[in-house]
N, C-alpha and C positions, 0 to 999 in steps of 0.2 A: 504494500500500500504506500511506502513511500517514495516518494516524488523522484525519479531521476536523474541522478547528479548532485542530490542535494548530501552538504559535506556531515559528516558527521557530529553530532552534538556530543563538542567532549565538553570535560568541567570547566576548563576554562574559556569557552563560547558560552556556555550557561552563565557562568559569572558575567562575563562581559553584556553580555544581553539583556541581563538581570538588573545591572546598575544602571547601562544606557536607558533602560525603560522604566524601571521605578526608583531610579535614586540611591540604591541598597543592593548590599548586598543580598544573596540568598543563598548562601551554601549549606543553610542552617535554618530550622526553622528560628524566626525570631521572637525576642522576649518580650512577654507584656506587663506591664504593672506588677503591682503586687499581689497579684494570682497568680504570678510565674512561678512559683516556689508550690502552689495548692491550698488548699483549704480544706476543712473537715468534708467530704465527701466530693472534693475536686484531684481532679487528676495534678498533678504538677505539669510545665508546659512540656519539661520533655518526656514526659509518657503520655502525650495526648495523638490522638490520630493526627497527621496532617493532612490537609484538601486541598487541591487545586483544581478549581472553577472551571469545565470551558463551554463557553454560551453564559451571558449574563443580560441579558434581555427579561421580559417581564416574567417567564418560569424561572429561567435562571435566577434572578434575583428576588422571586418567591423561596428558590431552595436556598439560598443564601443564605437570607434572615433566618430562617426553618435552621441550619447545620448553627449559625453565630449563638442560639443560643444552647448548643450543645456542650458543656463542657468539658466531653471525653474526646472535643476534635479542634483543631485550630488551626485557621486556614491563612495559607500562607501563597497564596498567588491566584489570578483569574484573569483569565483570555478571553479576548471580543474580538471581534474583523472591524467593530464600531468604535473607535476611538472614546466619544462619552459614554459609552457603555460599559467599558474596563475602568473608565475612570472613577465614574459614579460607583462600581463596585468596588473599586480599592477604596475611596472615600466612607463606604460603609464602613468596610473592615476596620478602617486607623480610628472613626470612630469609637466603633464598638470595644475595642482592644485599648481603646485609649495610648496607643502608640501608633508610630509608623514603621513603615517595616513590608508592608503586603505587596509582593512584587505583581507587573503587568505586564500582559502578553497581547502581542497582534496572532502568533504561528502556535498553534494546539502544541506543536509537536516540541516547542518549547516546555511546555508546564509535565509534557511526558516522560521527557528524557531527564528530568530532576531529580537523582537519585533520595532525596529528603521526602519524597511527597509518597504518601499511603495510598492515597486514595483520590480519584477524580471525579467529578460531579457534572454531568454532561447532561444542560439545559438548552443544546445549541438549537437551530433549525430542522426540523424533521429528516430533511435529508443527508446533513450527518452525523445522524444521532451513531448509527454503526460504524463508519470509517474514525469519528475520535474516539467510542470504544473501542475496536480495535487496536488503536495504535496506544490505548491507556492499557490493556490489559496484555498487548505485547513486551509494553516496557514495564510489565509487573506489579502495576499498579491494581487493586480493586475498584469498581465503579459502581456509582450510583447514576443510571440511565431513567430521563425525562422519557415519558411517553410520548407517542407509539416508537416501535421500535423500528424496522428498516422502510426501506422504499418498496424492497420485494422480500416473497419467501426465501429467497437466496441466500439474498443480506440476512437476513433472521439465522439462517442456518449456518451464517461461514462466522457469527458474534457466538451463536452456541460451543459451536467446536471450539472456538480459541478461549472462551472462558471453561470450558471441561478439560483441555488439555493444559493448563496454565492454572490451574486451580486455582481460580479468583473468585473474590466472594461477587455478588452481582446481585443486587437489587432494582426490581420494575416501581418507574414511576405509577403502578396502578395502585394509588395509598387508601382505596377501599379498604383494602387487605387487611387493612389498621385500622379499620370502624368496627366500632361496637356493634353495630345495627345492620350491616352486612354480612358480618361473620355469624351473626344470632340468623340471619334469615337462610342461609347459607346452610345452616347446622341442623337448622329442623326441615329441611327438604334434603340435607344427606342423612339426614335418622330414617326418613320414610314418615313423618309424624303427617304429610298431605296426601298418604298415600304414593302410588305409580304416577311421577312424575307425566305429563301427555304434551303440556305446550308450556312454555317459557316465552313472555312476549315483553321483548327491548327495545327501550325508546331511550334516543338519543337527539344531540342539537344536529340540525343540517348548515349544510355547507353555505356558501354566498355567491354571487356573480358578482361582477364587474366589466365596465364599458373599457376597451383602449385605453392609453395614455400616451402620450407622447414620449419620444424617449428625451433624454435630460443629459448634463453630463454628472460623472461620478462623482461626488464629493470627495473631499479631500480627507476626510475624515474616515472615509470606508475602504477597506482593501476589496471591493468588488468580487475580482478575481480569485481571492480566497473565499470567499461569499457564496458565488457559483460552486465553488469545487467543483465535485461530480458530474454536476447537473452542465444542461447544453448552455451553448453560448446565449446571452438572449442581450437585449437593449437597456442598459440601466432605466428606470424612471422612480421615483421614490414607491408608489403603490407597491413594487414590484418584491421590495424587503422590509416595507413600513406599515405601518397602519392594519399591520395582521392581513392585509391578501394572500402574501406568500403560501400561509395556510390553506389556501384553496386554490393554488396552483399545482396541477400535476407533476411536473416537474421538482417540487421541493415537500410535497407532504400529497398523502393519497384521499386528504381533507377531511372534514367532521367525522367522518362514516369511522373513521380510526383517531382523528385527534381527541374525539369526546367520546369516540361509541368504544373504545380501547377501555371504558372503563366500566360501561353497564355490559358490553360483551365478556369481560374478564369476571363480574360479578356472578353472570348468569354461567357463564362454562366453571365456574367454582363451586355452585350450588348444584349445579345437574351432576356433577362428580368425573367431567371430561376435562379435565385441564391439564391432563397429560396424554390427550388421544385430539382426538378432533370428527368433525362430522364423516357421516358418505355418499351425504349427495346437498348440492347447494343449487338453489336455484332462485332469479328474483326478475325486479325491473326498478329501473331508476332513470332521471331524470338530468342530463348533463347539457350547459350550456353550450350552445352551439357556436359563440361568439365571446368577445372581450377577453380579458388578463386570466379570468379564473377559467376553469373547467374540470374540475372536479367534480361529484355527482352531492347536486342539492337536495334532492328527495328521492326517499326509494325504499322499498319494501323489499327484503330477503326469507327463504327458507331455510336452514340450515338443520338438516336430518339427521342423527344419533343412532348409533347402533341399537341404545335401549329404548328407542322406539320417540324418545322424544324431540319434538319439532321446537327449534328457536325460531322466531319470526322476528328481525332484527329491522327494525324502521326507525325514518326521522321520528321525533319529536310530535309534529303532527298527528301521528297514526298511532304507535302507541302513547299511554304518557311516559314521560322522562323516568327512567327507574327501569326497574328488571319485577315482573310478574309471575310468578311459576307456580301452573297450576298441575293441581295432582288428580287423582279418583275420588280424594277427601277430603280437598279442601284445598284452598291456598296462600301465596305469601307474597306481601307485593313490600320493595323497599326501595327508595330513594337515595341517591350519592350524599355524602356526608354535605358536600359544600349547596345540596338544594335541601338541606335539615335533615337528610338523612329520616325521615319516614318510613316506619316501620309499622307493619297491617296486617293481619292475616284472620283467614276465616277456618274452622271453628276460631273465636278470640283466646280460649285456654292455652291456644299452641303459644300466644305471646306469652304464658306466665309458667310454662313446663322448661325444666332444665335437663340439657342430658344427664344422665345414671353414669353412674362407673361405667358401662359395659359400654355405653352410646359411644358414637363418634363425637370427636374434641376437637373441633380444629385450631389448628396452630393462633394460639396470641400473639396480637403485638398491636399497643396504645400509640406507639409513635414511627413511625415509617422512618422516618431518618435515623431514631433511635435505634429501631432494629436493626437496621442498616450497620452502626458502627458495634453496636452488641454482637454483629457475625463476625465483623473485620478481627476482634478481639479474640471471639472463639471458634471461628474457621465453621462456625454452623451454617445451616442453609439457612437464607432469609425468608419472606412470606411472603413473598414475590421473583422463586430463584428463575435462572434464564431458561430454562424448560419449560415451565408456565406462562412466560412472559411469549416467548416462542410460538407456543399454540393458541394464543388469545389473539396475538396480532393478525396471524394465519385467519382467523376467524373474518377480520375485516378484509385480507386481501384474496378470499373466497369469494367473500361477497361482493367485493368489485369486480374481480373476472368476471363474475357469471352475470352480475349485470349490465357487462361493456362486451358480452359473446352473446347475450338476451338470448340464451338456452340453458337447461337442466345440464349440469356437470355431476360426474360421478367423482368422490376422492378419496384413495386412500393415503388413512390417515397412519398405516404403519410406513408403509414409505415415501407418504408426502408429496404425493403425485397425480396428477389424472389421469387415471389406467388407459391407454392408449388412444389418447385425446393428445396429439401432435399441437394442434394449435393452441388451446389452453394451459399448454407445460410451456411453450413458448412465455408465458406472462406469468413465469413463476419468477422472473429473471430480470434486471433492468441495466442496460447500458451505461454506461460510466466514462464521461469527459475524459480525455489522457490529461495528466499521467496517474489521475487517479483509478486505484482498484482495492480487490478485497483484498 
């Protein structure tokens, strides 16, 4: 994956690159206040995780704040292609730390090859959420990956193997996984308490359009061309990396159906008990603009078939309501994403005040997703969102855009992750990559 010709980051280019960009050195992580030494139930600084940021845009700098007040990690650098965007986030850090010291990166592969750093935290743009994984978990770093995961099942698949081969911990931005009220709805439809599951119906936000724009020139502030990476050449114009369109550009994310529906699909394949398998037959129709910047699909109904007999039916927002619905032979359980309050319901009402029994299934705890996250780093455990999970939930949404951009029934299996002799739609298991970038 990396760039041809590009010279090798030894210690002393890191130093150098380290000062010319944030003033400081960083060969080390560096000291803060007087919590550097610890406190009764604080780490000291030098036994704390170290972070390095890359993507600090409005997830990104959602995860920020989320890791600054953790104090089993202390982040010592964050990269942007956006000039105020690296700035604004080292400006939190010296804040928060009450010192200066947090070095700034324009090149990921800077904040990777830093032998000091634990761990990376990659909130960049959809498209390369997999190549800075990649390149964090080949220089042996662990990562915590912003959802969705790749552009194709490819990319999903070439992030799994190097985080299995490389024994890194990995955590999915799907932070359901960490709600009270997900895992409860989740636990009483893997007990069987609604009965044989029969349909699961997911509602999620849909996508946007947008008219042309003119193109503009690059600002001075943007490295463009590292911007693009992967993706094809196209015409700068601000729409095109601002104001959240990017999100519903084909080219840099496969749009709502995955940027929001990654997480009532992740909810709903958690509760049906397939989050290590996947459907075997997907079938749907949707709605994609025919014109302007976006094209991604804005509305659209899927089926998505289970071996145990149960049907997902994965729609905008419109069609179902927002949340995951799963209904059984006896009853059911509808819940809402923590951040629309998390709404929890179900009919008989007793299944909301029944706890599983010793014998029942338990599923995995965890109150805080970023916490969990560095609680594995610590103990080499799997997280509650490890990349096998993460894997087949994405898969989820990149079924359901083939089968709605081939507008026919697809058959798939889900042991070897394929379309059984369906030449054309294995074809779009796969997406093309700018030089000199690759997996």
């Amino acid at each position: 994956m990396l760039e041809p010709g590009r010279r090798a980051l030894t210690r002393r280019r890191l130093l150098q690159g380290a000062a010319s960009a944030a003033g400081a050195a960083v060969a080390a992580p560096y000291v803060i206040t007087s919590t550097a030494l610890g406190a009764e139930g604080r780490p000291a600084a030098s036994d704390r995780i170290t972070l390095g940021f890359i993507g600090t845009g409005g997830r990104g700098t959602a995860l920020l704040t989320n890791f600054l007040g953790l104090y089993e990690s202390q982040t010592v650098a964050v990269c942007d292609v956006k000039r105020p965007m690296r700035e604004r986030a080292r400006q939190m850090v010296h804040q928060h730390y009450g010192k200066e010291g947090c070095a700034v990166y324009n090149d990921f592969r800077e904040v990777c090859g830093r032998a000091d750093i634990d761990a990376c935290v990659i909130g960049s743009t959809d498209h390369w959420h997999v190549l800075h994984a990649l390149e964090a978990v080949r220089s042996g770093k662990d990562i915590y990956v912003e959802k969705p995961l790749g552009l194709s099942i490819e990319q999903d698949k070439a992030l799994r193997r190097a985080v299995q081969r490389y024994g890194r911990v990995f955590q999915f931005g799907t932070q359901e996984r960490s709600s009270w009220s997900t895992r409860e709805a989740c636990q009483i439809v893997r007990n069987g308490w609604i009965g044989k599951v029969r349909r699961i119906l997911v509602g999620t936000r849909y996508s946007r359009s947008a008219p042309n724009f003119p193109p503009m020139p690059v600002p001075e502030w943007l490295d463009y061309d590292l911007w693009l990476g992967p993706a094809p050449w196209a015409p700068y114009t601000d729409n095109r990396v601002s104001n959240g369109y990017w999100f519903h550009i084909s080219d840099y994310s496969l749009g709502f159906i995955a940027g929001c529906g990654i997480h009532t699909i992740d909810m709903a394949t958690w509760g049906n008990g397939t989050d290590l398998t996947g459907p075997v037959e997907v079938q749907g129709a949707g709605e994609y603009p025919r014109d302007g910047l976006c094209d991604c699909v804005t509305a659209w109904s899927a089926d998505l078939t289970f071996a145990n007999g149960a049907v997902m039916n994965f729609t905008d927002g419109e069609k179902n309501p927002l949340g995951v619905r799963f209904e059984g032979t006896d009853g059911w359980v509808f819940v809402k994403e923590r951040h629309l309050g998390g709404t929890l319901d179900a009919e008989p009402k007793e299944l909301l005040r029944r706890t599983p029994a010793p014998g029942d299934l338990h599923l995995p705890v965890s109150n805080h997703h970023q916490q969990n996250f560095l609680e594995c780093i610590r103990t080499r455990a799997q997280t509650v969102a490890p990349i096998e999970v993460a894997v087949r939930s994405d898969t989820l949404c990149h079924l359901s855009d083939i089968a709605m951009r081939l507008g026919r029934r697809l058959r798939w299996d889900p042991d070897k992750e394929e379309f059984p002799g369906d030449d054309e739609a294995n074809r779009m298991l796969t997406r093309p990559m700018r030089s000199p970038w690759r997996l």
